[in-house]
C-alpha positions in Angstrom: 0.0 0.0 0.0 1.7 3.2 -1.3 0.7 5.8 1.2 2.3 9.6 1.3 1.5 12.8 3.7 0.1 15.7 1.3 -1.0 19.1 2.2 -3.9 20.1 0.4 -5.6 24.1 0.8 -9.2 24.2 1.4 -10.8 23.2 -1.5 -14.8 22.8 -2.9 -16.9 20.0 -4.1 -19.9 20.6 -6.1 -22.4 17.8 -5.9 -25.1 15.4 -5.3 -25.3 15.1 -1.4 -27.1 11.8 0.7 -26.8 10.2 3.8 -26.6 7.1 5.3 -30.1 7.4 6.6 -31.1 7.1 2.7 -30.3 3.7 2.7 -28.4 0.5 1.1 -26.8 2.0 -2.1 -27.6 5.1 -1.2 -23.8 6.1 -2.7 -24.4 4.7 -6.0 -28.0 6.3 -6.7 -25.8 9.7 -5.7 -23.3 9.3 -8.5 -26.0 7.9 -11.1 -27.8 11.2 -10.6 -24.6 12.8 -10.8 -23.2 11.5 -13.8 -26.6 12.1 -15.3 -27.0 15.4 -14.7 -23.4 16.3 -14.7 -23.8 18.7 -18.2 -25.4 20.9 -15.5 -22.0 21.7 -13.7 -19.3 20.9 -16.3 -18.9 24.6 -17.3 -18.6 25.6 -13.3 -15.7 22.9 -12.1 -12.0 22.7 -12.3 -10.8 21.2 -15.3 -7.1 19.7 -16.2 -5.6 21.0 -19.4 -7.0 18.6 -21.0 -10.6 18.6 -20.4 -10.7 16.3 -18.2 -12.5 17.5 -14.5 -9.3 18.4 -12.3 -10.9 16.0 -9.2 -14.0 13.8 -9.1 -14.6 13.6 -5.2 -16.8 11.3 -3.1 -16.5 14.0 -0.1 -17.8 12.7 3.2 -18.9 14.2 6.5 -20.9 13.8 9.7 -24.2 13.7 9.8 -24.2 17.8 11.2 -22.4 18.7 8.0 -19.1 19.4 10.2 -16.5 17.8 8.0 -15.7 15.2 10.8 -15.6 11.4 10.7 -18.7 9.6 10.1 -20.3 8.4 13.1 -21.0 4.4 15.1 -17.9 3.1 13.6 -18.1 4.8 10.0 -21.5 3.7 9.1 -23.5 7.3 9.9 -22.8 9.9 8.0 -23.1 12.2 4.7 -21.6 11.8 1.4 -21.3 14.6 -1.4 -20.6 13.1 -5.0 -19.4 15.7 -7.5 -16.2 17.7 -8.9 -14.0 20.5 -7.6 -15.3 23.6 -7.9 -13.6 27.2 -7.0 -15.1 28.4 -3.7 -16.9 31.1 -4.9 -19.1 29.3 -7.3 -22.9 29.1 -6.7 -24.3 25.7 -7.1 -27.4 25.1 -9.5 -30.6 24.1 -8.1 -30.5 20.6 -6.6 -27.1 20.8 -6.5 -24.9 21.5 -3.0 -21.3 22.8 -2.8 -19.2 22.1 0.4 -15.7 24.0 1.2 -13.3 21.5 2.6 -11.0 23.5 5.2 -7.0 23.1 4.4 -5.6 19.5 5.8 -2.5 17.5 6.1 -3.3 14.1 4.9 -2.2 10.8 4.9 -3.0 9.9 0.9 -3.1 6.0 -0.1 -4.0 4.9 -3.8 -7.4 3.0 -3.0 -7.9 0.7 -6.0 -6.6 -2.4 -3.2 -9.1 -4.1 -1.6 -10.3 -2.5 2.2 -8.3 0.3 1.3 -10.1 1.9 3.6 -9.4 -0.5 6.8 -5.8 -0.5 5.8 -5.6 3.2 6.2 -7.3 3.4 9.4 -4.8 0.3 10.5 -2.0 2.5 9.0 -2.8 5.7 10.9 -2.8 3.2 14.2 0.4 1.7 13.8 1.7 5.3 13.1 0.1 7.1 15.8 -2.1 9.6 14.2 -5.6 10.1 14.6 -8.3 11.4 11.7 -8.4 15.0 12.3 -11.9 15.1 10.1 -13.7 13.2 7.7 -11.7 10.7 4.7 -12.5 11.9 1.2 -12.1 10.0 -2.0 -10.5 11.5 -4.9 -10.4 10.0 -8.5 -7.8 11.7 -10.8 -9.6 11.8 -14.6 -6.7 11.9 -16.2 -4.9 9.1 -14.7 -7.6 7.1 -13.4 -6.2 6.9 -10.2 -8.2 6.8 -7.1 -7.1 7.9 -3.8 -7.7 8.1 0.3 -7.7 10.8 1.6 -7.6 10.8 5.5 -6.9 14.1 7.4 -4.3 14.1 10.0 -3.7 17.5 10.8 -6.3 20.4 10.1 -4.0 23.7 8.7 
């Protein structure tokens, strides 16, 4: 598991938001009715040189929208699929835009299987502790997906 300490400033994520509370698959309804109504947003979010949207995040938070872990042992919580977006952009209706504060994080590539549970075990045998909630980050361009779990808020 390839896993590297990044600093990344605060940042937005324009998308389709859900919760836990919505139910079994509730992640994969959000980034159907993304993807299908993404022509609504592509003008508004960061793109690479080219074309390609800069980051495609599954952004996640506590159920008060504080950016924090999700709650009972990661299985309560919100989750935001869209794109990065500048800060100061409005979202369209039915769409939601949240501004992720600056974070050190601990970045692993997630395409291994429990990616997740092997960056929790990581940050444990390391001796850090999430400072908020992990995101997920797929790079367009490269196809990469990615970890992110915040260490240290900036």
């Amino acid at each position: 598991m390839n896993c590297e300490k990044v600093i990344k400033p605060s940042f937005a994520v324009i998308g389709k938001e859900g919760s836990t509370e919505d139910g079994v698959g509730f992640i994969q309804k959000l980034w159907e009715d993304t993807n299908a109504h993404f022509s609504e947003i592509a003008d508004i979010i960061k793109i690479e040189n080219d074309g390609a949207p800069l980051g495609i995040w599954g952004a996640m938070s506590d159920i008060t929208h504080s950016l924090l872990p999700w709650q009972e042992n990661f299985s309560k919580g919100l989750y935001l699929a869209g794109a990065e977006c500048d800060v100061s952009v409005i979202p369209p209706d039915g769409w939601v835009k949240w501004i992720i504060p600056s974070f050190e994080y601990i970045r692993i590539e997630s395409n291994t299987e429990n990616a997740f549970a092997k960056g929790l075990e990581y940050l444990k045998e390391s001796h850090l502790e999430l400072a908020g909630a992990v995101h997920e980050l797929t790079l367009m361009s490269t196809g990469k997906e990615y970890l992110y779990f915040p260490i240290k808020r900036l």
